[in-house]
C-alpha angles and dihedrals in degrees: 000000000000122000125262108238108214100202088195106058101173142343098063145083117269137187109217133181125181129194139225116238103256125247085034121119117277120250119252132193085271088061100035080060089057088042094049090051084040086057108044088047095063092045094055086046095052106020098236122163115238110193101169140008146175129181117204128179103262097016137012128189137210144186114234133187102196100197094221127268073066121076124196092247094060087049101058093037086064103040083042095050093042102052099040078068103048085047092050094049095044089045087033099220123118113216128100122292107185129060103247098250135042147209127259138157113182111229113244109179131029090249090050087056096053092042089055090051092048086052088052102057089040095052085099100052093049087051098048103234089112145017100221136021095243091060097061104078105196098078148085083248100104092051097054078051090066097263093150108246093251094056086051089043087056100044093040114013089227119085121182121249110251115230144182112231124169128277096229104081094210090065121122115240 
């Protein structure tokens, strides 16, 4: 299998997903609780910036910002690592969770970034399991919404980044 080159290491937006190993059991809101703690943990390890999220049963996706020396690579080894291990220990099982790679686009443009948010939250609707985005609970959505960050802290554990982009949306980011 040959080795995927990721010319932006740091420094950047990405959009990740990452899947769940398949044939293993499908997340539920108990375990998007231990992903969420899993997740800021890492982030307040490695500083890392998180500006969207959605978990889903069997993938979530994110949007991460790694200040360089960190790469992206060395982020979601380490979210991916940590909470494999929070989930095995709540499930109590002890086999892989993850598939072994993960997605990831760097953003290039302003508009490429909101478009990407927009995805994220969406993700549920395309999917059918609701009718709106703000139906769906596991998701920066409601923040983006105007729920303050301490009333999403408090219901999920996990709160988005703020950041200032420009207002042109054909700027480079």
């Amino acid at each position: 299998m040959s080795r995927l080159r990721r010319p932006f290491l740091s420094d950047r937006f990405f959009l990740l997903t990452v899947n769940l190993l398949q044939g293993r059991q499908l997340l539920d809101e108990l375990d998007f609780s231990v992903l969420a703690r899993s997740l800021d943990a890492v982030r307040s390890r490695q500083q890392f910036l998180l500006t969207a999220w959605v978990f889903l049963s069997d993938h979530w996706h994110a949007i991460l910002f790694p200040c360089y020396p960190l790469t992206i690579s060395e982020a979601m080894k380490s979210v991916k690592l940590t909470s494999t291990m929070a989930l095995s220990r709540h499930r109590g099982q002890t086999a892989e969770l993850w598939q072994g790679r993960f997605f990831d686009r760097a953003l290039r443009t302003v508009r490429d970034y909101w478009d990407t948010v927009d995805y994220i939250h969406l993700n549920p609707v395309k999917r059918g399991l609701v009718v709106k985005p703000e139906n769906w609970t596991w998701s920066s959505f409601a923040e983006y919404s105007g729920v303050p960050a301490e009333e999403q802290k408090r219901r999920y554990g996990l709160v988005i980044d703020r950041v200032q982009l420009p207002a042109e949306s054909s700027t480079r980011i």
